[in-house]
N, C-alpha and C positions, 0 to 999 in steps of 0.2 A: 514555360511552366504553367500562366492561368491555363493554355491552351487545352495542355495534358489534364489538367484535374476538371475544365469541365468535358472534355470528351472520351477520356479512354476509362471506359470500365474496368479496366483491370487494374489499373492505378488506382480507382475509387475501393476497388476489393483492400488493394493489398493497403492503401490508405485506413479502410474499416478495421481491419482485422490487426492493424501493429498496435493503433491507439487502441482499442477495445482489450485486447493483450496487455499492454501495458498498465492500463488504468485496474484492470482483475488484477496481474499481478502485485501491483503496489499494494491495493486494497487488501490482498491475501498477507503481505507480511506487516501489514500495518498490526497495530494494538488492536484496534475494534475488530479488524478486520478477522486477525486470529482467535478473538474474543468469539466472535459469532459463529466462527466455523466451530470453534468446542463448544458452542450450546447446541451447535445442531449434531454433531458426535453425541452429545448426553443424548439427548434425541431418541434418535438410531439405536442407542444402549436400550435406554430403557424400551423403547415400540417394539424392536427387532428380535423378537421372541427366538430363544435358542435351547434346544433341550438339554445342551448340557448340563450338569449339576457340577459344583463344586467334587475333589476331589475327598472321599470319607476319609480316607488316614489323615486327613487334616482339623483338627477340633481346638476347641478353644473353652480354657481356662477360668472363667473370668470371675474378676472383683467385682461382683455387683451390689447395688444397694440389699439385697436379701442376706448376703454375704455379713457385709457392715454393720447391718440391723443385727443378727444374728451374736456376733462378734460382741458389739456393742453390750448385749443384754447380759452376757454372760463376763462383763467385766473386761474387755479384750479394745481398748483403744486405736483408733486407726494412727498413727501406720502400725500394722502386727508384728508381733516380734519374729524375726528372720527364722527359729524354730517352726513355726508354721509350715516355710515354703520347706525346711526340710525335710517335715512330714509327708507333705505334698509328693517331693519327687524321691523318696523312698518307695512310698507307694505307686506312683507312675513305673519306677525302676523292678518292682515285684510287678507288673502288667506288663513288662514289655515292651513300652513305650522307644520309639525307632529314634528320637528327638526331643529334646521339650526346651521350649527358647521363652523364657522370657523379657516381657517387655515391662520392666518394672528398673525405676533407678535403687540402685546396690552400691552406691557411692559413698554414703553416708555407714558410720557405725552405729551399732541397734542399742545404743544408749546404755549398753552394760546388763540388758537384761540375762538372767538365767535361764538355762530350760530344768526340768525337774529334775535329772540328775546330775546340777549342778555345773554342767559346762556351758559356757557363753554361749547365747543364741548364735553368733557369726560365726564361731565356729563349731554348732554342731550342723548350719547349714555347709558351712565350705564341706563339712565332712561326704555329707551326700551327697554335694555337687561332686566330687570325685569320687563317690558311690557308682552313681548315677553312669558315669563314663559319656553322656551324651545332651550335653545344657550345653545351651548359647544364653551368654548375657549381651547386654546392651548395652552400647554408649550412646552421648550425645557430642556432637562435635560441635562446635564453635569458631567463629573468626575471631574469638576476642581473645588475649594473654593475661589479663587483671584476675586477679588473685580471685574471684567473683564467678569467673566461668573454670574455672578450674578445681578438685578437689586436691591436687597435689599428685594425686596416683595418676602414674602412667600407664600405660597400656606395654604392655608383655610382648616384645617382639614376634615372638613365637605364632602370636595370633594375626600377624601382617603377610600380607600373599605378598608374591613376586610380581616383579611388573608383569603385567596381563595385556599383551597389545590387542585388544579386540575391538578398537574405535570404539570404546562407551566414554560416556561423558564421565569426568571426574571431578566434580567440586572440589577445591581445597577448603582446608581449614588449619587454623594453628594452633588452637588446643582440645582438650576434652574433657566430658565429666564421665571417668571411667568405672566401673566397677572395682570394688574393695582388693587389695593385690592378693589376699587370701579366698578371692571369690576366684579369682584367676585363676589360681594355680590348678584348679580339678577341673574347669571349665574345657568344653573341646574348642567354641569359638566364640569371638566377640562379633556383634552385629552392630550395625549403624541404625539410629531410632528416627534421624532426621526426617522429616517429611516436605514438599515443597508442594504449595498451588501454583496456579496461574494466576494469571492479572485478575481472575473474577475470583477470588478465593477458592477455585475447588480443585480438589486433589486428585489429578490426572495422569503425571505423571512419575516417575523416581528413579534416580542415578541406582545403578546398580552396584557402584562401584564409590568410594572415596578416596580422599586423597589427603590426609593429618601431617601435614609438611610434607617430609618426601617419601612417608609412607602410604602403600594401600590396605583397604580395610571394606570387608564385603556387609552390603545392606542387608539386615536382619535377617528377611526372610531367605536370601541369598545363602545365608549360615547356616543357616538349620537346613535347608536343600541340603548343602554341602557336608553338616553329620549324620544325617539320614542317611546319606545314600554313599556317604564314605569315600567322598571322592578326596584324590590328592591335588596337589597345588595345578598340575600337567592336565588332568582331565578335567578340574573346574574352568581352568582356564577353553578348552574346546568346548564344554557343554553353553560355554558366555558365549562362544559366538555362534552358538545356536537362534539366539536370544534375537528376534526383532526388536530395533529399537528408533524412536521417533528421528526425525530430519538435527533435534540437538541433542541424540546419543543418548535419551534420558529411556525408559522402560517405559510401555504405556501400560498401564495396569488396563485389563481384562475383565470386567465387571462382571458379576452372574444374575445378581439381583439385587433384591432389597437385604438391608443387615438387621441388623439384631438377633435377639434370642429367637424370636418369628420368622427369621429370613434363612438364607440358604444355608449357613451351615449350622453345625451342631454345639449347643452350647452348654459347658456343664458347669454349675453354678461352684464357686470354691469350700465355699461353707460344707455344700456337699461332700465335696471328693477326702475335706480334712476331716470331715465327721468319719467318714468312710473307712478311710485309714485308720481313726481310733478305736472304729470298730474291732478290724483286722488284729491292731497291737494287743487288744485285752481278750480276742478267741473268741469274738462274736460275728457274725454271719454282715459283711458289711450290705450298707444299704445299694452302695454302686460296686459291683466287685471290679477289680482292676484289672480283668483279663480282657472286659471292654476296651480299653488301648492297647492292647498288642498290634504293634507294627504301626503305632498311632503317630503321629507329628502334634502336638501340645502347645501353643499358643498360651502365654500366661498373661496376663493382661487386663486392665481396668476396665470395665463397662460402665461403672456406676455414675449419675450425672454430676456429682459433687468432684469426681476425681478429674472432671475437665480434660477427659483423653476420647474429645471427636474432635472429626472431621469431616468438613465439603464434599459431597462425593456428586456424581450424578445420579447418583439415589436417595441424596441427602432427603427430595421432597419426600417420599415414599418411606423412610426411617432415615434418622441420623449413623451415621455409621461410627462405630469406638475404634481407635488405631491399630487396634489390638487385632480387627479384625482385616483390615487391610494389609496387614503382613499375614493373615492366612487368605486372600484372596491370592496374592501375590505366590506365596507359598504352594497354591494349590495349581496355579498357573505353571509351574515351573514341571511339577509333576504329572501333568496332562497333556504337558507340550501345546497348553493351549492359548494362544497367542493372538492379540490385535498388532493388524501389520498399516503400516500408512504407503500411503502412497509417494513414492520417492518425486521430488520436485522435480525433475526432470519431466516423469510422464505427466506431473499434474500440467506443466508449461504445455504439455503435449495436445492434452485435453483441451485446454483452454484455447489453445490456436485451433485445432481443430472443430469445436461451439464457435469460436467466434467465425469461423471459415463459410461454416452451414449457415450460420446468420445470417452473415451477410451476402453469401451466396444465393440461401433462398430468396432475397429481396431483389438483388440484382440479374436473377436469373427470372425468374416470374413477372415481376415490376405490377403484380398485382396483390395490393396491400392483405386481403385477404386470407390468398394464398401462403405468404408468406409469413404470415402471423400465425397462421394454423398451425405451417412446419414447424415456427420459433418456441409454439408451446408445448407442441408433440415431443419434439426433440428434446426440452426442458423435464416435460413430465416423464419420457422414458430413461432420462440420465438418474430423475431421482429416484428413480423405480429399480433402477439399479442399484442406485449407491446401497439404497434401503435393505434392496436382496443378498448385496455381496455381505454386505454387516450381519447378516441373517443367518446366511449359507456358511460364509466363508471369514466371518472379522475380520475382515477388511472396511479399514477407514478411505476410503472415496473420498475427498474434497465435495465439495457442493458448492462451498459461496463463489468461490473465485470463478469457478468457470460458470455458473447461473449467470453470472455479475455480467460474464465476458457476452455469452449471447445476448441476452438485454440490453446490453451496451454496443455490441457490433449491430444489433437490430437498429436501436436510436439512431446512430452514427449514419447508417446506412440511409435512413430514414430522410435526416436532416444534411444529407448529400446529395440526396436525391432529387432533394425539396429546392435546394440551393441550382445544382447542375441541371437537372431534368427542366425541372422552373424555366429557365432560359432557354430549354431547346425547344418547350412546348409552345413556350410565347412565338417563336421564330416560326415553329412548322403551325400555330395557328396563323398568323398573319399570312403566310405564304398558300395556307388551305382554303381560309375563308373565301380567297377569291373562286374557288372551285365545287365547293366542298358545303352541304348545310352545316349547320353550328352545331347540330346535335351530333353529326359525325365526326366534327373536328376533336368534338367535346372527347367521345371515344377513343377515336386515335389519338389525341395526346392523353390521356391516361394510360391506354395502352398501345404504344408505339411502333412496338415490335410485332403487333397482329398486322398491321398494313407493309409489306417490303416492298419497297417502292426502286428495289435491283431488279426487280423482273423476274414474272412467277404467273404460269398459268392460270385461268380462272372458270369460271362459268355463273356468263352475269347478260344482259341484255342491253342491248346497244341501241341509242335513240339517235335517232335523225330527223331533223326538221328543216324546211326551207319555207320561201317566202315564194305564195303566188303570183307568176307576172311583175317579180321584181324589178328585172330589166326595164321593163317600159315603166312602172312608176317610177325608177330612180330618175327617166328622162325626164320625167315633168316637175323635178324639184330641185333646189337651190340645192347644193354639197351642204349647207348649214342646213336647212330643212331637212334634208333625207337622214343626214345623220340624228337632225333630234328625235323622228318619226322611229328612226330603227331603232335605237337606245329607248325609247319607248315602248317599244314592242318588245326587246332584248329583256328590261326589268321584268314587265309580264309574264316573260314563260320563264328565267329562269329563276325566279323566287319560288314558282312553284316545283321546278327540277329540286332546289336543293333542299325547298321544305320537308320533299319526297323523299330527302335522301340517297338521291343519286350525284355521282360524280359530276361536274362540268365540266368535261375535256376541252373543247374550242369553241371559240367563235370561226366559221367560216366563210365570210363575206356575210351572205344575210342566211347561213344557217348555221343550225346546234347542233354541236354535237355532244351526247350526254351518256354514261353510263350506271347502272341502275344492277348495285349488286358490287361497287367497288368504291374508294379500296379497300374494304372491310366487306364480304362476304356476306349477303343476306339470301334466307330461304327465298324470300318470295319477291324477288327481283322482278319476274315477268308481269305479275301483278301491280305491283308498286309502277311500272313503266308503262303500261296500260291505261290504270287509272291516271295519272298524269297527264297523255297523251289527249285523254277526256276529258280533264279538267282545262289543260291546257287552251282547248278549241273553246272551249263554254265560255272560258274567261274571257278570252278576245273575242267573240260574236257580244257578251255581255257589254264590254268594253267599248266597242266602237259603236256598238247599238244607243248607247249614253251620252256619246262624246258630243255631236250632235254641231260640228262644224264641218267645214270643210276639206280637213286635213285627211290625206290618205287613208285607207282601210287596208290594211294587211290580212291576208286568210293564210295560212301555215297549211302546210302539206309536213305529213310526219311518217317516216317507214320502222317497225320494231323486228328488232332480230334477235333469238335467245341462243347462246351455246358457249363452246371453249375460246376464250382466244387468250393473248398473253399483253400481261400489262409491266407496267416498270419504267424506267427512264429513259427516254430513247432522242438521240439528236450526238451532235457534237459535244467538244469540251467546252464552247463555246456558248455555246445555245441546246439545253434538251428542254422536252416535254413529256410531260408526265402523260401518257396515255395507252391507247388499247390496238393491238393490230391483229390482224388474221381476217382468215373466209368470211369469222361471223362479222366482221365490222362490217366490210364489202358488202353484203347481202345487204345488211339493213340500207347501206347507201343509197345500194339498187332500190330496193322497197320503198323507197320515198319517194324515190323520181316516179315506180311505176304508177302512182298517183296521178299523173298526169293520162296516162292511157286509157287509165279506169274513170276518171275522173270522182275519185275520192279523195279523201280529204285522209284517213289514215288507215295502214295495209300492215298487214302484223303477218308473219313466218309461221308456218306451222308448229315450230318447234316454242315458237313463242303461248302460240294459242295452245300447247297441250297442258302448258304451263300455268295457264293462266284462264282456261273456261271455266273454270267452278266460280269464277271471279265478275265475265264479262259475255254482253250479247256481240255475237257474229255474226257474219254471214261470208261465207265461201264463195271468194272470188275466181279461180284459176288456179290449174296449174302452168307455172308461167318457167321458163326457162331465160333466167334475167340473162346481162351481158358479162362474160368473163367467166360464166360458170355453163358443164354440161349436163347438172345433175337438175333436176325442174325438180320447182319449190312449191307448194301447194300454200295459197295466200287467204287472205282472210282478210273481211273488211271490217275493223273496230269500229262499232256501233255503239255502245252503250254501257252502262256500270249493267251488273246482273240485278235481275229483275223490276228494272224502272220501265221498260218496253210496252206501251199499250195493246191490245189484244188486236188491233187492227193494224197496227204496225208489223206484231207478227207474222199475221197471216199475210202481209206483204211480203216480207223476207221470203215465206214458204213457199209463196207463188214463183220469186225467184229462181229458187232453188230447185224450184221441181220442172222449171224450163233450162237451169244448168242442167240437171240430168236429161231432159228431150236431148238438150246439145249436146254433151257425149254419147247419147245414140245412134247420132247423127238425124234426128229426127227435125230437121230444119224448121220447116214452118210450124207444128206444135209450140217449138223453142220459141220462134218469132212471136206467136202468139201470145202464148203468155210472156215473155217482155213486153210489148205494147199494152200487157194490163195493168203492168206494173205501170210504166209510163201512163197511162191516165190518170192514175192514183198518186203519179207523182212524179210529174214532169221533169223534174231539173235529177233523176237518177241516172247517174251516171255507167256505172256498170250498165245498168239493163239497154242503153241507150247503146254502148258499144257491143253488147252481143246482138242486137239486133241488125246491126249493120254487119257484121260478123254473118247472121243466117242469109241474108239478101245475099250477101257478096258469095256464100259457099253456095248458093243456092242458083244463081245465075253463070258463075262459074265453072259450075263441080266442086267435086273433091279430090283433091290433091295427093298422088299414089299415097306421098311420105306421110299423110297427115294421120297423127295421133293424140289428137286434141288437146298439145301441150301450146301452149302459146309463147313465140320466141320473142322475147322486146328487147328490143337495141337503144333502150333509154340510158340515157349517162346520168 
């Protein structure tokens, strides 16, 4: 099991993504959790600008302070005598009015007052409510049976639907404060007044249905839908499971805006509409006439702040909203078919695996923190950029916290598995690279691990070879303890500078290097970088042994550079592999070290090397030489110098050079000769010009040789 979790990535995914999964999910049905996700739904409401407008045949009633003032001045004590709301919906019933539901308790009897022709206020109202043929009253339901929540009056069979199977949520309850039994009897329906928040107090969402022992009973605004539009017990029941409703069967109410008299719907003051009517009764021209509600839905209801009928909303900050009004939001909802739909838990699970899958997949796919952080905020901001749009476009409620939760948490998780697993494999493949590898590369490849593949993968990098001059005979003249501290001496020197360069160290071979420059990580300027080395190398030990200033051995290095394709990765038995580089280009540079000895140079670079790398270094053109093992001839170069440190008479040495290789491919022998022996006085110990000149003598005493094409064959090993 340690095994599996620190090396199989895919165990580590599916390790991120269950805990990441799970800890979103808890937190989504937690209290905060669900807490947070409806302030970010208020959010959305109010930001996600929608053109709808509230439905117009929906208007509202209201008891407001102007009302009460009014009332008041003219001798009319609040609560008003139940005559009032007669006149009221006489007048509505001469307008045409499709509904009118009041949200006012009717429970109580109106204290014996009269109306002016001498019949009870209660019942000159009952009389209009079955006028009217289209009033819904309202109860209030309770859990409690004490004589306290109840008025005694029951509720009228008549007004209780049939069971309705449409999976809505049904709160019970066991009693009620109903409407007077003489309000009942003209009434078309009774509505439910109850309201419920959430844990943070605001009112989000509402059972559409009740349940008073073991009867059912439709939510207010539910009612007046259901006389308006005159549906029977068969079609209210289809039109409810029209109805999207939250994950606990409750109705999400549907916001538009802000409320009150200012906000989205219409609102007619009561004082008004009763003046209005008394207008009409005495054959004066009213001030609102009442054919402005035909075909209207009537909301009756408190607005005023003494009367204590708000509530919470998600527009609470922007206005307070009156109850009164939330059964015509609701109301107008129903009549628009216009609906917030949630997203079923199923697909939210869906979501949330799916964020945490990208999370953690981008980290473990990349393993570059960067990268990965980019994708985790992209993906975050274009989830919210959605939820946003769908709320916009379409009301839909999208989730946000859980699945935000879930990516930021498969992110971490991934993070501090990484940090945990990777940690130990970095430490492993440092210790095993250091010996190879500068620090500054190791540094790289264990960051990034997956850029170096060390199964075997072609390249294009340059290939260093060094050997030791005349090794053979000094190893003779020294103790096995001496030679080996001499060589390990010389071993530190050149390769603190290979690896400081950045190049691979692939072997030690008896007393030579072999080094690659361009792996295993990929660099543009390989030829250069191995070049310069190559030059520092030599500087260092002539510096070196110039100082030493005992008796101890002198090592001089012969170095051959080769640039092109070959293939690297892990090569040996199961027993024993080595990490290194094989093909042509290796071979070549091999040859090119040795052909050092021919020329008597000290380092011989490939052409393919030096196209690489002249904007970098002084040369001079040695040959084209046709080494051993190959038919194609390699045209050589002898690395001289970093670019531009060359004195000007040094120059014009090289040039003298070169302009006797060209006599020599003319076959202009003694020209050739000549100028090499100029060189040679200017600089005895030169090796090249010392071997073309025995070169001109030898072809010149000779002849020339049918086959000869001025390629030069060396059978140096």
């Amino acid at each position: 099991m340690k095994k599996l979790f620190l090396k199989s990535s895919s165990f580590h995914l599916l390790l991120t993504v269950t805990a990441s999964t799970l800890i979103a999910a808890l937190f989504a049905r937690s209290q905060f959790g669900t807490m947070v996700e409806r302030e970010t739904l208020d959010w959305r409401m109010r930001a996600a600008w929608d053109a709808r407008r509230p439905d117009r045949s929906v208007v509202i009633a209201a008891i407001d302070q102007k009302s009460l003032n009014f009332f008041q001045k003219n001798g009319v004590a609040w609560p008003w005598p139940r005559e009032f709301y007669g006149i009221l919906l006489d007048y509505l019933h001469k307008g045409g009015a499709k509904a009118v539901a009041f949200d006012i308790d009717f429970s109580q009897k109106d204290m014996d007052r009269l109306n002016v022709s001498g019949r009870a206020s209660d019942s000159s109202f009952a009389s209009s409510i079955t006028k009217n043929g289209s009033v819904v009253l309202v109860t209030v339901l309770t859990s409690s049976r004490d004589s306290s929540a109840s008025t005694g009056t029951e509720i009228d069979p008549a007004f209780f639907l049939p069971a309705i199977r449409a999976g809505i949520f049904e709160p019970r309850f066991k009693s009620c404060i109903a409407p007077r039994g003489e309000f009942q009897k003209g009434a078309s329906a009774i509505g439910v007044a109850n309201f419920f928040v959430d844990v943070d107090g605001v009112a989000r969402r509402i059972p559409l249905l009740f349940r008073l022992n073991n009867e059912i009973l439709p939510q207010l605004s539910l009612a007046a839908y259901t006389v308006g539009k005159r549906l029977t017990n068969s079609t209210l029941g289809n039109f409810i499971r029209t109805i999207p409703t939250d994950r606990d069967g409750s109705y999400l109410i549907n916001w538009y805006g802000r409320g009150g008299p200012n906000g989205e719907f219409k609102y007619y003051s009561i004082a008004a509409l009763i003046e209005s009517a008394v207008q009409m009764k005495q054959g004066l021209r009213p001030e609102i006439p009442p054919t402005v509600f035909r075909d209207k839905y009537i909301i009756v209801g408190g607005t005023a702040v003494g009367l204590m009928d708000y509530v919470s909303t998600p527009f609470t900050g922007q206005h307070p909203f009156p109850g009164v009004e939330i059964d015509a939001t609701i109301l107008s909802n129903f009549l628009q078919h216009y609906y917030l739909t949630e997203m079923p838990p199923f697909f939210t699970l869906i979501i949330i695996i799916a964020l945490s899958l990208l999370a953690a997949g981008s980290f473990y796919g990349s393993r570059k923190v960067m990268v990965s952080t980019s994708v985790v905020l992209a993906s975050c901001g274009i989830y919210l950029l959605a939820a946003f749009l769908l709320m916009s476009i379409r009301r839909f409620w999208l989730p946000i916290v859980a699945p935000e939760i879930a990516a930021l948490t498969a992110f971490a998780f991934a993070g501090v598995i990484s940090y945990v697993t990777e940690g130990r494999r970095r430490r492993e493949l440092r210790k095993l690279l250091n010996r190879y590898i500068s620090p500054a590369v190791v540094d790289e490849i264990s960051l990034y691990p997956d850029t170096a593949d060390f199964k075997g993968r072609e390249i294009e990098a340059t290939v260093f070879f060094s050997d030791i001059r005349q090794f053979t005979a000094l190893s003779e003249q020294l103790q096995p303890r001496e030679l080996v501290e001499n060589l390990n001496e010389y071993f530190n020197l050149a390769t603190e500078l290979i690896l400081n360069n950045g190049a691979m160290l692939d072997k030690y071979i008896g007393d030579a290097i072999m080094a690659v420059f361009g792996a295993p990580l990929p660099k543009e300027d390989h030829a250069v970088k191995a070049c310069l080395t190559a030059l520092q190398i030599q500087n260092v030990l002539l510096d070196h042994y110039s100082r030493r200033g005992d008796d101890k051995p002198v090592f001089e290095t012969r170095i051959g550079l080769n640039s092109g394709r070959m293939v690297i990765g892990n090569i040996g038995s199961e027993r024993r592999m080595d990490y290194t580089v094989i093909g042509d280009s290796v071979n070549l540079a091999s040859r090119l070290e040795v052909v050092n000895k021919e020329f008597g140079t000290r380092i011989i670079i490939s052409q393919s090397t030096y196209e690489k790398a002249e904007h970098a270094i002084e040369t001079r053109e040695l040959d084209l030489v046709r080494v051993r093992g190959k038919d194609i001839p390699v045209r050589i170069f002898e690395l001289i110098a970093e670019k531009g440190v060359l004195h000007r008479d040094v120059i014009s040495l090289y040039e003298m050079f070169h302009e006797g290789l060209e006599y020599y491919r003319q076959k202009e022998w003694k020209r050739a000769e000549g100028l090499f022996q100029r060189v040679l006085e200017r600089k005895p110990d030169d090796g090249p010009s010392r071997m073309y000149v025995d070169r001109c003598r030898t072809l010149i005493e000779t002849g020339v040789p049918d086959e000869w094409d001025g390629i030069y064959k060396s059978d140096a090993k």
